[in-house]
C-alpha positions in Angstrom: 80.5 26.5 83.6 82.1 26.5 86.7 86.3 26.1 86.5 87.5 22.5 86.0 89.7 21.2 88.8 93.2 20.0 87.7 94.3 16.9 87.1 96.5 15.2 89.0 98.8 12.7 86.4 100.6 11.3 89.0 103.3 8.5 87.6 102.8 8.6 84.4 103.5 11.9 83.8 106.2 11.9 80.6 108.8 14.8 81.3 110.2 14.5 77.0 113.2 16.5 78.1 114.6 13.5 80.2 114.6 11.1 76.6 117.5 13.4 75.2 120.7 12.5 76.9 122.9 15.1 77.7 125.3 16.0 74.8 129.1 15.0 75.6 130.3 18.2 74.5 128.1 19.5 76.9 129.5 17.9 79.6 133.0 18.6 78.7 131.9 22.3 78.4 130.7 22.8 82.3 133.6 20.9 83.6 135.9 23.3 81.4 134.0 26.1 83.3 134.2 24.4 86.5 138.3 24.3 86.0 138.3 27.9 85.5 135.9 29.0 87.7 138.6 27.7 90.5 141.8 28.9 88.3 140.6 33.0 88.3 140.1 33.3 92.0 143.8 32.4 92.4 144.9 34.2 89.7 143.2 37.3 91.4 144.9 36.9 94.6 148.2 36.6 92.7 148.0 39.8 90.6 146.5 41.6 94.3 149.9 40.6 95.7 152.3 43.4 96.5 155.8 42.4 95.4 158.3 41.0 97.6 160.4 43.2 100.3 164.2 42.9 98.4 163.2 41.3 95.5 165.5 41.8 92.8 163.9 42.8 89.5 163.6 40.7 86.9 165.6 41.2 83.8 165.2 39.9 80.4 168.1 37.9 78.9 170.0 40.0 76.1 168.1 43.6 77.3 169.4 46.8 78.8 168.7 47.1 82.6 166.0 49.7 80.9 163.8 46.9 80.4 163.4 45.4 83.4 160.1 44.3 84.4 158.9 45.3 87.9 156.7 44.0 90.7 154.0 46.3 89.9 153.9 45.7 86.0 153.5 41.8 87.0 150.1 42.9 88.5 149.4 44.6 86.0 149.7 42.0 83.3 148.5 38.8 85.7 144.7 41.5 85.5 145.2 41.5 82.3 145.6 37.4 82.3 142.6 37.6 84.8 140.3 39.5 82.6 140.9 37.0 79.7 140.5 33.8 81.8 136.9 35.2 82.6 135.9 35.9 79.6 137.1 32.5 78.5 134.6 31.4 81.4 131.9 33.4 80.3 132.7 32.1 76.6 133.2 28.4 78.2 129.3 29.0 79.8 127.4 30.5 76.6 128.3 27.1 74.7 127.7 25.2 77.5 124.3 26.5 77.7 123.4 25.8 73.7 121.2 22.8 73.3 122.6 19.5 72.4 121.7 19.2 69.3 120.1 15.2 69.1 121.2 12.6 67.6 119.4 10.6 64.7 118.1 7.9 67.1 117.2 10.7 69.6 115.6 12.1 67.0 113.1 8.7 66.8 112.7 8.4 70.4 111.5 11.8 70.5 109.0 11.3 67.8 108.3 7.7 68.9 106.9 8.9 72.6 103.8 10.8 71.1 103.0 7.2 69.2 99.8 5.3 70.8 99.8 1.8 68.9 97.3 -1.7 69.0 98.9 -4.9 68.8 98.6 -7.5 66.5 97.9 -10.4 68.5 96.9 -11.0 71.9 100.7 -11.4 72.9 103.1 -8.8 72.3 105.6 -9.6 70.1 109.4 -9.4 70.4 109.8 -6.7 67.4 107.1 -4.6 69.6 108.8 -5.2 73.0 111.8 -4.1 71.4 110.7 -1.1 70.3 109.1 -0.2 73.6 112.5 -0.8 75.5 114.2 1.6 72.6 111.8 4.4 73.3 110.5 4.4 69.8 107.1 4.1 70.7 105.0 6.4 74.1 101.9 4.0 74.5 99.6 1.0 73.3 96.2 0.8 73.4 94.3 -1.6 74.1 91.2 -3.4 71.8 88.5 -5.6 73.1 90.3 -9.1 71.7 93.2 -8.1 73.5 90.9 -8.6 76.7 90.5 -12.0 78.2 91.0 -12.7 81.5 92.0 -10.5 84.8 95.3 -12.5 85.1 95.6 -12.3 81.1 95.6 -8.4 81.5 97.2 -7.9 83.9 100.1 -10.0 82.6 100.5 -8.1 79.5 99.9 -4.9 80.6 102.9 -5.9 83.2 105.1 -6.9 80.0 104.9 -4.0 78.4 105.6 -2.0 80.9 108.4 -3.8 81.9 109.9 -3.2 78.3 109.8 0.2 79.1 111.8 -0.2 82.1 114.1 -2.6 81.1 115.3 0.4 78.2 115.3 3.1 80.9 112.2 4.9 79.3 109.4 6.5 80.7 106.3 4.8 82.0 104.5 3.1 78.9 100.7 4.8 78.6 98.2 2.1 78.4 94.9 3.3 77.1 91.6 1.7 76.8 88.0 2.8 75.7 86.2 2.5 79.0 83.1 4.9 78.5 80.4 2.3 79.7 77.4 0.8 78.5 77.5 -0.3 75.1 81.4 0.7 75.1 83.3 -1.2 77.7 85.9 -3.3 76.7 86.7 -4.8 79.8 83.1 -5.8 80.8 83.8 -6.8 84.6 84.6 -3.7 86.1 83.2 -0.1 86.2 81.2 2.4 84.8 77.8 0.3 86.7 75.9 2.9 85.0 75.5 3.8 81.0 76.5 7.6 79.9 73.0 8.2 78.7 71.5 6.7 81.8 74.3 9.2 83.8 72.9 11.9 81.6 69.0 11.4 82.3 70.0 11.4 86.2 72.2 14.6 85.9 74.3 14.5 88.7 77.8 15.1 89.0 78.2 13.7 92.1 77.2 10.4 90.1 79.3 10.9 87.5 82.4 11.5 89.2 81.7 8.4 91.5 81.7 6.5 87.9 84.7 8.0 87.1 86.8 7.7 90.4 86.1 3.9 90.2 85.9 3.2 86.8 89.8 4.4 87.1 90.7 2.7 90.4 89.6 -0.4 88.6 91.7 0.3 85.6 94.9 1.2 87.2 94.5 -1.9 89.1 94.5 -3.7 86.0 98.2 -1.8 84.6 96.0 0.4 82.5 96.8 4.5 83.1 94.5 6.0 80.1 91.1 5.7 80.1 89.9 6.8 76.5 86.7 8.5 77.5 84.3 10.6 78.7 82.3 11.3 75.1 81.5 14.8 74.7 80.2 15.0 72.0 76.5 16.2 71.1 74.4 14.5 69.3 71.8 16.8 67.0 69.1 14.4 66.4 68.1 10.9 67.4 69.5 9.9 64.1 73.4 10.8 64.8 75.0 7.3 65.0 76.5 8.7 68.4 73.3 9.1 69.8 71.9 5.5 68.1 74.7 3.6 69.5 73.7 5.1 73.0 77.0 6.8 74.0 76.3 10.5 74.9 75.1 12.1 77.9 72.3 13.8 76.2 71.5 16.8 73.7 72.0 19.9 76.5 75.7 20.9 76.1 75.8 22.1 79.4 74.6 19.1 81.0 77.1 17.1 78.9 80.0 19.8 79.3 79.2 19.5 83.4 79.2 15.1 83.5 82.2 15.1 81.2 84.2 17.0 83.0 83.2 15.4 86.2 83.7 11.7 84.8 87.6 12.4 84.0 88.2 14.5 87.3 87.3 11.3 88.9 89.6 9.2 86.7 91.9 11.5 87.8 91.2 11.2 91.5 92.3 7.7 91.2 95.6 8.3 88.9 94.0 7.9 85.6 94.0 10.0 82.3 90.9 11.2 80.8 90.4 11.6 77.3 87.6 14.2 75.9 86.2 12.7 72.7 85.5 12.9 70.1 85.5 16.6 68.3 83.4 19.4 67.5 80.3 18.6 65.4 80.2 14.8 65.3 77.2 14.8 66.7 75.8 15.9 63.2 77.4 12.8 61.8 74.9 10.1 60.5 77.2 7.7 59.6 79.5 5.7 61.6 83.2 7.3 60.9 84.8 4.4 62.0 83.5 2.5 58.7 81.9 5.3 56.7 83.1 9.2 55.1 80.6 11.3 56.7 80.9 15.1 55.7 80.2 17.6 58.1 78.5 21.1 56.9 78.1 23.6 59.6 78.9 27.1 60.4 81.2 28.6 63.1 78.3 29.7 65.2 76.6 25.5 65.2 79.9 24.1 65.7 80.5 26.7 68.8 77.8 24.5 70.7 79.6 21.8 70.5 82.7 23.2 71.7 81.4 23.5 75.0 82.1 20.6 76.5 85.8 20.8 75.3 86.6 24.1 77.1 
C-alpha cells in the first residue's frame, strides 16, 4: 500500500504542554539567573583590573603591617568570588530547568483533555459549560438527537466552543459519526454516496472527493472530528458490520486504499479522521453496541484486518 499522506490538523491541533502553567518557582529561578548572568561579567572586569598607580595598601584593623592585603591578592580573591557566582548560575539554571511539578487541578485538566463526552440534552448545561471553560474535559461528541436544525447546530457547537475560550483552553474537539449511508447523523450534508456503494466503484479519487466535502460541510457546521472512515472487514455476509451496510467491502486492500483516502480528504478541508473500529470485528455477529460478542481468532486472521489500520 502506497505511503499515506499526512494530515494536516490545522486549528485544532492541542499542544498539552501549553495546559500546565509555568511553575512560579520557575519563574523566580530564570530571573535569579538573569541577575547573575549580568552581575559575573562585572565582577570579571573588576578582578582583571590592575591596581591603582599610588594606592596605599590596605590594612586590617588591629594587624601587623605583615598582613596587609595587596592589589594583586584582591584579584585574586574577586576570581575566586567569580568562580562561585557562576556556579551559583549554573546551580540557579539546572533547577530552573526541572519540570514544574503540577498542581492538583493541573493534574485534572491534564487528564480531562483526553475526555470525549455526549450530552444529556439537546442544550448544554451550565455544570457542562463549566467544565469546558475549566479544561476538565478535551471534546464532546455529538449523537443524532442532538441534531436538529442547521442554525440549532451551529448554535451549540458555537457554545461550546466559546466555553473553551472564555477559560483560556484549547480549541474544544467536536466529533460526530459521519460515515454515510445508513450512518449519517446529520442527514443534509455529505457523503452523497454510501461506503459500500464507494467500495463496489473502487476509486480513490471518489473516495477522497467524499471525504474532502463531507469535512468542508462539517467544519462549516463547528464540527472538527469526523468519526469515520470504517475499516473494518467484514468475514461473511453475516457480520452485523456488513448487514448494517457500513464497510467498503471484504478485499482489505481495497478497504485499506478508500479508508485512507476518505480521511486524507477530511483532512484536506481541516477535519480529523477517525479509523474505526478495530482488528477483527468484522468476525463479530452480534451488534457490540447492545450485545457481548467474543472474538476467537489467531494472530495470522486478525493480521488481515490490520491492514487497513497501518
Amino acid at each position: 500500500m502506497a505511503d499515506r499522506p499526512a494530515q494536516r490538523y490545522g486549528s485544532v491541533a492541542r499542544p498539552f504542554e501549553a495546559i500546565v502553567p509555568v511553575d512560579a518557582h520557575h519563574v523566580r529561578m530564570h530571573r535569579c539567573s538573569w541577575v547573575l548572568r549580568r552581575i559575573l561579567p562585572l565582577l570579571v572586569v573588576i578582578a582583571l583590573l590592575p591596581p591603582a598607580a599610588g594606592a596605599s595598601p590596605l590594612v586590617a584593623r588591629g594587624q601587623e603591617p605583615s598582613a596587609i592585603v595587596s592589589g594583586p591578592d584582591i584579584g585574586a580573591w574577586l576570581r575566586s568570588v567569580a568562580a562561585t557566582v557562576s556556579q551559583l548560575i549554573a546551580d540557579c539554571q539546572r533547577t530552573a530547568d526541572a519540570p514544574a511539578v503540577p498542581s492538583r487541578s493541573d493534574i485534572g485538566r491534564m487528564v480531562g483533555q483526553k475526555l470525549l463526552v455526549r450530552m444529556n440534552s439537546r442544550t448544554p448545561s451550565r455544570k457542562l459549560l463549566g467544565r469546558i471553560e475549566r479544561g476538565e474535559i478535551g471534546g464532546i461528541v455529538l449523537l443524532g438527537s442532538d441534531v436538529t436544525t442547521r442554525s440549532a447546530l451551529r448554535r451549540l457547537t458555537g457554545t461550546l466552543q466559546g466555553a473553551a475560550t472564555a477559560g483560556g483552553q484549547p480549541p474544544l474537539l467536536i466529533a460526530i459519526d459521519q460515515e454515510g449511508g445508513s450512518v449519517k447523523r446529520v442527514p443534509w450534508i455529505p457523503p452523497t454516496i454510501t461506503v459500500p456503494r464507494m467500495g463496489e466503484i473502487g476509486s480513490a479519487d471518489v473516495a477522497r472527493s467524499q471525504g474532502r466535502r463531507t469535512g468542508k460541510a462539517l467544519l462549516e457546521l463547528g464540527i472538527n472530528v469526523d468519526l469515520a472512515p470504517v475499516a473494518d472487514i467484514p468475514r461473511s455476509t453475516s457480520a452485523f458490520m456488513y448487514q448494517q451496510g457500513r464497510t467498503f467491502g471484504f478485499d482489505a486492500g481495497v478497504t485499506a486504499r478508500l479508508a485512507d483516502a476518505f480521511a486524507s480528504g477530511l483532512a484536506d478541508a481541516g477535519v480529523l479522521a477517525t479509523m474505526k473500529h478495530f482488528p477483527g470485528i468484522g468476525l463479530a455477529i452480534e451488534n457490540t453496541d447492545h450485545h457481548v460478542d467474543v472474538i476467537r481468532a489467531s494472530r495470522t486472521t486478525l493480521a488481515r484486518d490490520l491492514r487497513p489500520y497501518r
